[in-house]
C-alpha positions in Angstrom: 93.1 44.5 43.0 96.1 42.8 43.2 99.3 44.6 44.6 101.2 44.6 41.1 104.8 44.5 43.5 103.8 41.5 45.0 102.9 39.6 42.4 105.6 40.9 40.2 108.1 39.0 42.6 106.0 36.1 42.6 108.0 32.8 42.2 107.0 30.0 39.6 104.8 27.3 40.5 105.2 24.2 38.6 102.7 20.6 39.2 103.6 17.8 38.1 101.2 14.8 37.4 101.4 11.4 35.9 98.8 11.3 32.8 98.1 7.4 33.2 97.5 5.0 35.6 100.4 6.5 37.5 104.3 4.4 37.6 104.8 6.6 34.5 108.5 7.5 35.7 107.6 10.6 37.5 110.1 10.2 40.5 113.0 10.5 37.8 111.5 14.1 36.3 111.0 15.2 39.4 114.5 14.7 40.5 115.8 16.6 37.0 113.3 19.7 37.5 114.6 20.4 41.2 117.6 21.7 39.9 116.2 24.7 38.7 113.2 25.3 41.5 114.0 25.8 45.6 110.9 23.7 47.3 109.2 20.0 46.2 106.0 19.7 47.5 103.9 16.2 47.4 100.6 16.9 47.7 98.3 13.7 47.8 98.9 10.0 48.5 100.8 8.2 50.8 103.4 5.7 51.1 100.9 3.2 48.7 103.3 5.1 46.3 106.7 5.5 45.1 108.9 7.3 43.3 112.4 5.9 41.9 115.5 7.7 40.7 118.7 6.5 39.9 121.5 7.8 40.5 125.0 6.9 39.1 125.1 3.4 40.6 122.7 4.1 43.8 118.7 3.1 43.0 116.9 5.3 46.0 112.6 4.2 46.3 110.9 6.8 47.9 107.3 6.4 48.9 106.6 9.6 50.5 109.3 12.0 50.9 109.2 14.1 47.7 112.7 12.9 45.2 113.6 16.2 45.0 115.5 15.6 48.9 118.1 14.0 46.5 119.3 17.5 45.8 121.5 19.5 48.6 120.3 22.6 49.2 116.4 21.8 47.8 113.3 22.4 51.1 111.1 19.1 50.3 107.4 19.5 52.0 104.9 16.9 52.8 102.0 18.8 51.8 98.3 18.0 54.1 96.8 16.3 51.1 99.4 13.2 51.8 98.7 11.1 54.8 101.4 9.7 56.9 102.5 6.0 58.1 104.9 7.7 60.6 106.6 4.0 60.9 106.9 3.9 57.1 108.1 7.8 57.0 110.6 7.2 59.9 112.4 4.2 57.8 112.7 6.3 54.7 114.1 9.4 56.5 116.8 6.9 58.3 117.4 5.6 55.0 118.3 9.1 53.7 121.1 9.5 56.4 122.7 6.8 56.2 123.1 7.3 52.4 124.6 11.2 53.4 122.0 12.9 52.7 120.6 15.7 54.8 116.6 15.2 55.9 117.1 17.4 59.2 117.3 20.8 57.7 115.5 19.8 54.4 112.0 18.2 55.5 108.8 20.1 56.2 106.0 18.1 57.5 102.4 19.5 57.3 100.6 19.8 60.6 97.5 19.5 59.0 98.4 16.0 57.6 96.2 12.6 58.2 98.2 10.5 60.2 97.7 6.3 59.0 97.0 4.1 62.2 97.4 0.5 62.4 93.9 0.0 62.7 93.4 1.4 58.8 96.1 -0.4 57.6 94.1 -3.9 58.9 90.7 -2.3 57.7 92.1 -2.3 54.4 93.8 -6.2 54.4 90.2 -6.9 54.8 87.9 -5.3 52.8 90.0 -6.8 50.2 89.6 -9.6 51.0 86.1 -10.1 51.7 84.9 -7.5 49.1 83.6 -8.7 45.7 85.4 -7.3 42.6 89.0 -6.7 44.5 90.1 -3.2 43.7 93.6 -4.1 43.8 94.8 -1.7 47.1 98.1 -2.1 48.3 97.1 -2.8 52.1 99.1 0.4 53.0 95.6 2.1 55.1 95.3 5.1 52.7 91.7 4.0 52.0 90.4 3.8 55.1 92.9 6.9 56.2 91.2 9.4 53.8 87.6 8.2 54.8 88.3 8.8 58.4 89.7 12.2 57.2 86.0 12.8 55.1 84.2 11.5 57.9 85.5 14.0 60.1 87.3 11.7 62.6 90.7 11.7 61.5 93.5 12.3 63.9 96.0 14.7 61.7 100.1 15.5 62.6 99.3 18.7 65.0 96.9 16.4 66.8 99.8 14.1 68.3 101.0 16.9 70.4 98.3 17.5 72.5 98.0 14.4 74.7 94.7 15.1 76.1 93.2 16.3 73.2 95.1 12.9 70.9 93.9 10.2 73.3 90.2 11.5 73.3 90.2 11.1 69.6 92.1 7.9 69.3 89.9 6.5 72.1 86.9 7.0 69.8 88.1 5.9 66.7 89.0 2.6 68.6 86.1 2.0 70.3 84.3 2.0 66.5 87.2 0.3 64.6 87.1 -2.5 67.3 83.5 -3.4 67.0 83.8 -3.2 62.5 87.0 -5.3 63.3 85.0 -8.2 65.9 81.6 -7.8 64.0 81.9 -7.6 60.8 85.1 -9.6 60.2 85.5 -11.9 63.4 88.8 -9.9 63.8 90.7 -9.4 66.9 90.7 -5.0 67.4 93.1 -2.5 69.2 94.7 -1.5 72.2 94.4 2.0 72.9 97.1 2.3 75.4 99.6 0.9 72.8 98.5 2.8 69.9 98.8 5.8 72.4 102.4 5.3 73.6 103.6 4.3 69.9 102.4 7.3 68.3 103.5 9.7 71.2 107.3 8.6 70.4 106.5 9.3 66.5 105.3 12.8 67.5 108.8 13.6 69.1 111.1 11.8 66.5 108.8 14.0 64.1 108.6 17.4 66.3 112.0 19.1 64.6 109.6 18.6 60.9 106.2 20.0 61.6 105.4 23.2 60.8 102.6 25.2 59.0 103.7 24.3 55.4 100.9 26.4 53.3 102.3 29.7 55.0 105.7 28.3 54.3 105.2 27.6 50.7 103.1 30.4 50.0 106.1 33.2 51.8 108.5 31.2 48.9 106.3 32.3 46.5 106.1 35.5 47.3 109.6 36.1 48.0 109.9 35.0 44.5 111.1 31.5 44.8 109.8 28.8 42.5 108.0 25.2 43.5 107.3 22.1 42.2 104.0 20.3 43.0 104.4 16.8 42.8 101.8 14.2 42.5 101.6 10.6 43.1 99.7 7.6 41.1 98.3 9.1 37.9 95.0 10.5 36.7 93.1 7.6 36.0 93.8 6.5 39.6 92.4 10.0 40.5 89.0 9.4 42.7 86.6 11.5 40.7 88.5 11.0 37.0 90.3 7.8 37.2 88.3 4.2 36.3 85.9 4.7 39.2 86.2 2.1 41.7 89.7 1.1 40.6 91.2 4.3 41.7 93.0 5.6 44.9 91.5 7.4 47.6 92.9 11.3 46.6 92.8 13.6 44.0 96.1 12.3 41.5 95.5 14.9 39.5 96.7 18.8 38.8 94.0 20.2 41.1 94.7 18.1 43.4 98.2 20.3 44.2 96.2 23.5 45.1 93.9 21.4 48.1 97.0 19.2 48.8 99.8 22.0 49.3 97.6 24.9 50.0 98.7 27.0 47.0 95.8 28.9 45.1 94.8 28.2 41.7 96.0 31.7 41.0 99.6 30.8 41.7 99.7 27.7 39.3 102.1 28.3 36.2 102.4 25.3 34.5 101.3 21.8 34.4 103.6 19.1 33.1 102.3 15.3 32.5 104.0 12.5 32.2 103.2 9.5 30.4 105.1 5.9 28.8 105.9 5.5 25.5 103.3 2.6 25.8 100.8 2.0 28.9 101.0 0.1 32.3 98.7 -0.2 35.2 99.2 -1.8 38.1 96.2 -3.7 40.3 92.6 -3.8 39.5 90.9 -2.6 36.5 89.9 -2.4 32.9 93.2 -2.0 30.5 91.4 -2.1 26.4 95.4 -1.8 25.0 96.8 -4.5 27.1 99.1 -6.6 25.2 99.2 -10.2 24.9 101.0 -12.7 27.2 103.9 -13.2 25.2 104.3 -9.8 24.3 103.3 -8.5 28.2 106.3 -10.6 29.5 108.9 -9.2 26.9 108.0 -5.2 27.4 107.5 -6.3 31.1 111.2 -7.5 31.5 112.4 -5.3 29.8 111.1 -2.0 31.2 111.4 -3.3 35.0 107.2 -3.5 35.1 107.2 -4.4 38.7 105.9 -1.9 41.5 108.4 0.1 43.8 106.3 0.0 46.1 104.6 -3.6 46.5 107.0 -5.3 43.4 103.7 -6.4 41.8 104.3 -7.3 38.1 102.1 -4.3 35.8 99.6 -5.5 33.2 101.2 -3.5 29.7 99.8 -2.6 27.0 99.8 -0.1 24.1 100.1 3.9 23.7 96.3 4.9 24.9 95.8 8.1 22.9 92.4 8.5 24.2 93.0 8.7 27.9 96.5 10.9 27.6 94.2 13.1 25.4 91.4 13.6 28.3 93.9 13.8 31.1 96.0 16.7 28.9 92.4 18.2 29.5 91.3 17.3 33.1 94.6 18.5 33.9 95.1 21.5 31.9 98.3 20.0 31.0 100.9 22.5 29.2 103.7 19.9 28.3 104.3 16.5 28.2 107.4 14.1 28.7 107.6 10.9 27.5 109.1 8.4 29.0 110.9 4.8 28.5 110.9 4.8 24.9 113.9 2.4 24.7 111.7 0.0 26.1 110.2 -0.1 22.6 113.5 -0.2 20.6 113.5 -4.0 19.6 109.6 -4.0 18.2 109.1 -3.9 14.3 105.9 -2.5 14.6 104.3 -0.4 17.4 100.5 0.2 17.9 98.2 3.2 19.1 95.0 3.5 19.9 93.7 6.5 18.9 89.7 5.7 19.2 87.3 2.8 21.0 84.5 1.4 19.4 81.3 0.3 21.6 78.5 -1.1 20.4 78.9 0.0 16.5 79.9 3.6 17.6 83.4 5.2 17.7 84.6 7.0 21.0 87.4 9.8 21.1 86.5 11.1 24.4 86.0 8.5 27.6 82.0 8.7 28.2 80.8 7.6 31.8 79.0 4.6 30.5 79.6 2.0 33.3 81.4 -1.0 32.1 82.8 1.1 29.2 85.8 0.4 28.9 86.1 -2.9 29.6 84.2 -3.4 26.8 85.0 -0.8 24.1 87.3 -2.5 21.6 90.2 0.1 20.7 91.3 0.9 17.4 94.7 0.7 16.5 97.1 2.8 14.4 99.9 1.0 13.6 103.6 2.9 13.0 106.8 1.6 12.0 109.5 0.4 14.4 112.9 1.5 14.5 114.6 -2.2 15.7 118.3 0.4 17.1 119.3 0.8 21.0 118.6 3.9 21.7 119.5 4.3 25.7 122.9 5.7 24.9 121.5 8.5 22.6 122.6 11.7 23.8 120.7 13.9 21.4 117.0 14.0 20.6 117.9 14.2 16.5 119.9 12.2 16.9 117.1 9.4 17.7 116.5 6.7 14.7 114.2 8.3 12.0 111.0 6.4 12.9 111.9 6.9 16.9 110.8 10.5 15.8 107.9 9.9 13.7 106.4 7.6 16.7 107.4 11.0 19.0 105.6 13.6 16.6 102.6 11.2 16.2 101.9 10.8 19.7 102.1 14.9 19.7 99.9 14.8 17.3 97.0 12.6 18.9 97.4 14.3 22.6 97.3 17.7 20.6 100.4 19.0 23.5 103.7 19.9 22.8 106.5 17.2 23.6 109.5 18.5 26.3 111.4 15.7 27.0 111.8 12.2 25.9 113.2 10.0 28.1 115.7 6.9 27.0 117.0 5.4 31.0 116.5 5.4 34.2 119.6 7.8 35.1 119.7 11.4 34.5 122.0 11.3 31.5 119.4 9.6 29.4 117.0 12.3 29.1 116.8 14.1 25.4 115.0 17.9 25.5 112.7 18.4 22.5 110.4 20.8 22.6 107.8 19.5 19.8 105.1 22.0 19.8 
């Protein structure tokens, strides 16, 4: 039995997890919710993703330091689901101080992380190239990162302070990398000396972070102080429930946050998703709603389509009822916000899909048939535009008439209350709702 005292001062535990193919604005919500909660914790990914918020007139891009560092006062954790490019991680914390803001006191490092070595980073240049059917990775190493990780030859962030111990493992992950590298793709392999060296200066810039972040996080909780659980990349870029093989290498999605952060199931509160107001996906993949080219390039410029973290242009496309509907459920999502509706402000009609068709039958749900949904045809509901600006609305009723009708439909479909519509990037152009 639980000790009622305990649990009575048990702080609130919040994920957050994009309900598409991920780039669904997350980075932005994330910096809004801090206010109100005392640690961020990213849970899975790497610096393959990124997170934006603006601020005033300042755009900060952060790939793995959670957005919520933003706020002063705030403890911002990289959970041991993410795994680390210390180069990568080392150029986004100096990017933090010289914009003022303080890292030192504020960043917890896992010691249980997976730590991204050069050699992963050219493993994954190329398999993609020499793969058929390119999966579209951004050539960061996370791939070949997490597999080492699976296979149980990973080095991880606890492992880089032990010198003995570090160079026996890199020396054997070498050795094997080197002959995959010269064997299979005529490819020139690694030095282990330099690898050594270069990673032994990481682990000191990195020593004042590390620290045994599940005890950390779960102490906050029981002191009664609240967290929010941040994912990266969305669910359908989750390995086991995204468009299997087009998806990362972690779990995106809300269970993802208990493995990737260390906090039980038990603890879990809420779930929020996020989602567009239409569809985008970055990379490889099947897309049924995507629009056509003419129409691609207008929503396209217009929302800023273009990855923070590669600047790869996204494919658009319309509101997917279907898949928000299944992640609400793979998720256990409690409440979703929308986001970039003003995106759609100038269209005179706007589409949804609410069902596929394949092969004369009509879908709701996403079956595992392979090659499904590249070749389901969706069906389309088709709602009335609203043709005003609405960026520099201030107050959700006070959104055009048909602004709110496209809002309560898409409640309607994903069968989830509404929180928060978004209308910007900045933090002023966010409207609270609360459809239920």
């Amino acid at each position: 039995m639980r000790d009622d005292k305990r649990m009575s001062k048990k702080g609130k535990v919040t994920v957050l997890v994009g309900a598409q193919w991920g780039d669904e604005g997350k980075g932005k919500l994330i910096d809004i919710l801090t206010e109100n909660v005392d640690y961020v914790a990213r849970f899975q990914g790497g610096n393959n993703a990124g997170h934006t918020v603006v601020i005033e007139q300042d755009k900060y891009v952060l790939h793995l330091i959670p957005s919520g560092i933003l706020h002063a006062g705030k403890i911002c954790v990289i959970g041991n689901g993410v795994v680390i490019d210390p180069k990568a991680l080392i150029e986004e914390i100096e990017f933090l101080k010289e914009k003022g803001i303080d890292v030192e006191h504020r960043l917890k490092i896992s010691e249980k992380a997976h730590v991204i070595f050069p050699y992963h980073r050219k493993l994954d240049e190329l398999r993609e190239v020499k793969q058929k059917g390119r999966i579209g990775t951004t050539k960061k190493g996370i791939g070949p990162c997490y597999a080492d990780k699976v296979s149980r030859v990973g080095i991880r962030v606890a492992d880089l302070f032990d010198k003995e111990y570090f160079k026996t493992r890199l020396e054997a992950n070498i050795a094997e990398k080197n002959v995959i590298l010269k064997n299979l793709y005529a490819s020139e392999g690694f030095s282990v000396e330099e690898i050594f060296n270069e990673y032994l200066k990481y682990a000191e810039y990195f020593r004042k972070y590390v620290c045994d972040t599940i005890t950390l996080l779960n102490n906050a909780i029981r002191e009664g102080k609240s967290v929010l659980c941040e994912g990266a990349q969305g669910t359908y870029l989750d390995v086991d429930y995204g468009t299997y093989p087009f998806v990362t290498s972690s779990n995106a999605t809300a269970g993802g946050a208990c493995i990737g952060a260390g906090v039980g199931p038990s603890r879990i509160d809420e779930v929020l998703g996020v989602v567009k107001a239409y569809t985008t996906r970055v990379g490889e993949g099947p897309f049924p709603t995507m629009f056509n080219d003419e129409l691609m390039e207008k929503i396209r410029e217009k929302g800023a389509e273009f990855g923070s973290t590669t600047g790869r242009a996204r494919r658009c496309g319309w509101f997917d009822a279907v898949l928000v509907r299944n992640a609400v459920i793979i998720n256990g999502i409690d409440k979703v916000i929308i986001t970039k509706l003003d995106v759609l402000d100038e269209l005179a009609t706007i589409k949804v899909c609410v069902s596929y068709r394949y092969k004369g039958e009509i879908y709701t749900t996403i079956p595992g048939i392979p090659g499904f949904l590249e070749q389901c045809e969706p069906m389309y509901e088709e709602l009335s535009g609203w043709q005003r600006d609405t960026s520099k609305i201030q107050q959700y009723n006070d959104l055009p008439v048909n602004a709110r009708k496209y809002v309560s439909r898409l409640r309607e479909l994903i069968d989830t209350e509404i929180m928060i519509v978004s209308v910007g990037k900045s933090r002023k152009q966010t409207l609270i709702c609360n459809i239920k």
